[in-house]
C-alpha positions in Angstrom: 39.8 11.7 16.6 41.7 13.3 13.9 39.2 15.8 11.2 39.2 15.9 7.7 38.2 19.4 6.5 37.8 20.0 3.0 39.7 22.8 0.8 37.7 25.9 0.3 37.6 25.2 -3.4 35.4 21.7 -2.8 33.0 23.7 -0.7 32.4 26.1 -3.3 32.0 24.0 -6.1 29.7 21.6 -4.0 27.5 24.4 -2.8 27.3 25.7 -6.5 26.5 22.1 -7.5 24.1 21.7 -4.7 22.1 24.5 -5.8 21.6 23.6 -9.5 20.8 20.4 -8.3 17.4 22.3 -6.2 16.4 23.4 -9.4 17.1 20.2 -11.1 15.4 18.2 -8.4 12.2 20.2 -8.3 11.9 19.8 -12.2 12.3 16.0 -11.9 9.7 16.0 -8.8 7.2 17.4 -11.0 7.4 15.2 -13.7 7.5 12.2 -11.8 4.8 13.3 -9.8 2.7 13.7 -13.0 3.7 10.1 -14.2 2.7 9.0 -11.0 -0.9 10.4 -11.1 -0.7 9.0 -14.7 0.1 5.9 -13.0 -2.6 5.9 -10.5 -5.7 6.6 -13.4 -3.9 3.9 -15.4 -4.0 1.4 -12.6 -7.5 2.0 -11.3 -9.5 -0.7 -9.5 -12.3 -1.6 -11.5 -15.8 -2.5 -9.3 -16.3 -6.5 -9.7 -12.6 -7.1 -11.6 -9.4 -8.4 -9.5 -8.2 -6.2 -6.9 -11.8 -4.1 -7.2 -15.3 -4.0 -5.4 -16.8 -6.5 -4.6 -20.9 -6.2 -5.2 -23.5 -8.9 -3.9 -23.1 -10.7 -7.2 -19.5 -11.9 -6.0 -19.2 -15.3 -4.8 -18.2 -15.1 -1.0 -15.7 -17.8 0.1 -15.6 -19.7 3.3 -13.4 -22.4 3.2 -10.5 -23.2 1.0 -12.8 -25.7 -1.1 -14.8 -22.9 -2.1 -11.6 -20.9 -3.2 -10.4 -23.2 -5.2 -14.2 -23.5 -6.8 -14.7 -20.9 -8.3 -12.3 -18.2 -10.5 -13.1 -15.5 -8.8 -14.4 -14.6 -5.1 -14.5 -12.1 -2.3 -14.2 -12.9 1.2 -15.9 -11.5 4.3 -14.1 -10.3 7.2 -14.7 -9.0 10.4 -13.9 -5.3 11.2 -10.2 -4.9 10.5 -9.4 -8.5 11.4 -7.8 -9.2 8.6 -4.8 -6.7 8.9 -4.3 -8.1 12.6 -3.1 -11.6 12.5 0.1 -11.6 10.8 1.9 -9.9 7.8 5.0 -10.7 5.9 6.8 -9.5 2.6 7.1 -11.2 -0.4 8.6 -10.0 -3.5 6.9 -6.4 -3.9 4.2 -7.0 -1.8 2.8 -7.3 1.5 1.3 -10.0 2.3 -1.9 -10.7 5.3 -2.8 -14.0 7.0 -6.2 -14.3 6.1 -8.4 -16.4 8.3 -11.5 -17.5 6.6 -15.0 -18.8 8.3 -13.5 -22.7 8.2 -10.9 -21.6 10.5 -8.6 -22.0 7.4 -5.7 -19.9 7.2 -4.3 -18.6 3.8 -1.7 -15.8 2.6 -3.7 -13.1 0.6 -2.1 -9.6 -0.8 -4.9 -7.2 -0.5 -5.3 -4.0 -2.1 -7.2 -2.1 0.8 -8.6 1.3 -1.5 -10.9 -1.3 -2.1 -12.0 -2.8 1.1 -15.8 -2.1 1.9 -16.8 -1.2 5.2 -20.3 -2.4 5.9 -20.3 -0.3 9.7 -19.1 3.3 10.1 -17.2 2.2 13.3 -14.8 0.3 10.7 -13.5 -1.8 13.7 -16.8 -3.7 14.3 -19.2 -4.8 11.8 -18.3 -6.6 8.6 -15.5 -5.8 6.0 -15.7 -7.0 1.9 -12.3 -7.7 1.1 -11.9 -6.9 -2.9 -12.2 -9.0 -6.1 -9.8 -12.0 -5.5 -8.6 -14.8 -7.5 -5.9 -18.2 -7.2 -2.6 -17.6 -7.9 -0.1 -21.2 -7.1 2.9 -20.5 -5.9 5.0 -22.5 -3.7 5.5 -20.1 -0.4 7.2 -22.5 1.4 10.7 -21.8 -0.5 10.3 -18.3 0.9 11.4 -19.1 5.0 11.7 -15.4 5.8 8.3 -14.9 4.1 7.1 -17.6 6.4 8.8 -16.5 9.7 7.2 -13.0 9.0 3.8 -13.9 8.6 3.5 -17.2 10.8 4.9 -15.9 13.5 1.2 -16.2 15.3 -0.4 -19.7 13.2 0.8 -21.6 10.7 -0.7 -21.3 7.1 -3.1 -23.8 6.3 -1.9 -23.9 2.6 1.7 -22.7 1.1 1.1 -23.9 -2.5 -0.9 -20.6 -3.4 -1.7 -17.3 -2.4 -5.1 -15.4 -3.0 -4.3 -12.5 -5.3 -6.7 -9.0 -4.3 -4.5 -6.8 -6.1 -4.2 -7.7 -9.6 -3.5 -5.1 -11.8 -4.0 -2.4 -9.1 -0.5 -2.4 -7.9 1.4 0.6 -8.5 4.4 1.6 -6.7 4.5 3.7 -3.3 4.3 7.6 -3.9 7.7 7.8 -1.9 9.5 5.6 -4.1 7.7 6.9 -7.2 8.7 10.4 -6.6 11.3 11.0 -4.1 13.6 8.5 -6.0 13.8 9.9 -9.0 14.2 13.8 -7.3 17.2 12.5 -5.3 18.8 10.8 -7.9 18.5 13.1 -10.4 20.2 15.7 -8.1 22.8 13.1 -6.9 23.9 13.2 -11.1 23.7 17.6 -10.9 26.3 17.1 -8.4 27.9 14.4 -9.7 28.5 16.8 -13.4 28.4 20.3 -12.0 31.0 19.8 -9.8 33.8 18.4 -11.9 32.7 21.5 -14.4 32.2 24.4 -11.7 35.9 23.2 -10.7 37.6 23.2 -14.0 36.4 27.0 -14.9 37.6 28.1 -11.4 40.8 26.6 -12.1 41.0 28.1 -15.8 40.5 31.4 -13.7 43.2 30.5 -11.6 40.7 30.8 -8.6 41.4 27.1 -7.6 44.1 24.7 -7.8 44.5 22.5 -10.7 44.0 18.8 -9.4 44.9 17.4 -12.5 47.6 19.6 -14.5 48.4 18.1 -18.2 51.9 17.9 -19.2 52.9 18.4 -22.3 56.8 16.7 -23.4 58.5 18.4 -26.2 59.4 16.1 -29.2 63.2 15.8 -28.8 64.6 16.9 -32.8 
């Protein structure tokens, strides 16, 4: 296996490069984690609105009729049941199989912050799902959607999904912040690199890479 080592010159200037970008990176880390948290307070689940609380008042569904009754609704679950019997991705979110008391099966994006636990022992008991509402949608046109979250029973309806998230959904704190860091040192390299090697060369510490001729006008 033949190896490629770089010239001493590239090692330099990427190790300069590399750490301006650490400075860089931290100051972009702590901005975007402020826009996150800005984010977050802007986002907020609201008790008794989509993708919040639900209190007693809440209509709680059973059955796909009743769903497709009424605007808005919570649904009762046991324990953590409704985590455990299938999930699949679609578009930016994650999506549960969601049995209800019929024995109806329907795709539901959930935002779990506000899930109410009725026992302590959160795997027995009863759970309140949030706030939820209609939204149509034909799944069926989405067959890795499908093979994800059928894999154990089939949906009992593709032509909607029941939307617990609403306006809750904000992107995850990984992606939010890490993103931005690395890309932001990606471009310090990316600029301090080209720069760090053209004053080396103006030095005459490096080699020129790109050396600019100059032809004299003939007279």
């Amino acid at each position: 296996m033949r190896r490629v080592l770089l010239p001493t010159d590239v090692w330099i200037c990427l190790l300069l490069s590399m750490l301006i970008a650490q400075g860089t990176g931290y100051v972009a880390k702590q901005v975007a984690q402020k826009v996150y948290v800005k984010e977050l307070e802007n986002h907020a689940a609201v008790d008794g609105e989509i993708g919040g609380r639900a209190d007693k008042t809440v209509f709680r569904a059973q059955s796909v009729e009743d769903l497709l009754s009424h605007d808005t609704f919570t649904i009762v679950s046991e324990g953590i049941h409704f985590m455990n019997d299938g999930m699949g991705y679609h578009g930016k979110f994650a999506f549960y199989s969601l049995e209800l008391s019929s024995g109806e099966r329907i795709a539901a994006v959930i935002n779990r912050e506000s899930v109410q636990f009725e026992d302590e022992v959160y795997h027995s008991g009863e759970s309140v799902l949030p706030v939820g509402r209609i939204v149509w949608e034909d799944l069926s046109q989405d067959e890795l959607f499908l093979g994800q979250i059928e894999y154990r029973d089939p949906l009992t309806r593709k032509d909607f999904y029941v939307d617990m998230v609403g306006d809750t959904a904000v992107m995850a704190e990984e992606q939010a912040v890490e993103a931005p860091q690395l890309f932001v040192q990606l471009l310090t390299v990316c600029i301090f690199f080209p720069i760090f090697h053209a004053i080396g060369s103006s030095l005459g510490i490096f080699p020129r890479y790109f050396a600019l001729r100059h032809k004299k006008k003939e007279k």
